[in-house]
C-alpha positions, 0 to 999 in steps of 0.5 A: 500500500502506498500514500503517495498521491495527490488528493482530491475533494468533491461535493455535491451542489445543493439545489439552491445553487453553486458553494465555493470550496477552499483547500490547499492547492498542495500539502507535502509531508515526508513519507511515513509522517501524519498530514491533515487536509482540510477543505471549508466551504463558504456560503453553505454548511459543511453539513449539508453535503456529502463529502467525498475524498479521493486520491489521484495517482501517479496515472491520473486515474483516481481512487476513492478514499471516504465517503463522509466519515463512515464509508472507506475504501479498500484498503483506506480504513487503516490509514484516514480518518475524516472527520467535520468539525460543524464549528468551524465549518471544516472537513479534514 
């Protein structure tokens, strides 16, 4: 298993129009180091989507990571946790 890759995030669009999504174009961290990748969102709660987590390889085919913070992908569940933080309107 390997956690090289970029990651990806998507969300769904409500009903009542586009939401603006914010993260970090880039996160670099040393193999075998924790990262936390956080995306917020603005005009729109967190809660109010569900949010999808993926990562992109080297080939630009895409994996899927988690979907909320209950659903993970083969082989994900002992390496990620998602989490909301409603407070502050944060997904990592």
């Amino acid at each position: 298993w390997s956690d090289r890759g970029l990651f990806l995030l998507s969300a769904a669009v409500s009903l009542a129009g586009a939401t603006t999504l914010e993260q970090p174009r880039e996160v670099t961290v040393g193999e075998g180091n924790a990262v936390t990748i956080q995306c917020s969102m603005k005009d729109d709660h967190m809660m109010n989507f569900i949010m999808f987590w993926y990562r992109q390889g080297p080939r630009g085919a895409l994996e899927w990571i988690c979907t909320g913070n209950h659903a993970y992908g083969e082989g994900f569940k002992d390496h990620f946790k998602a989490s909301l933080e409603e407070s502050k309107n944060i997904y990592t």
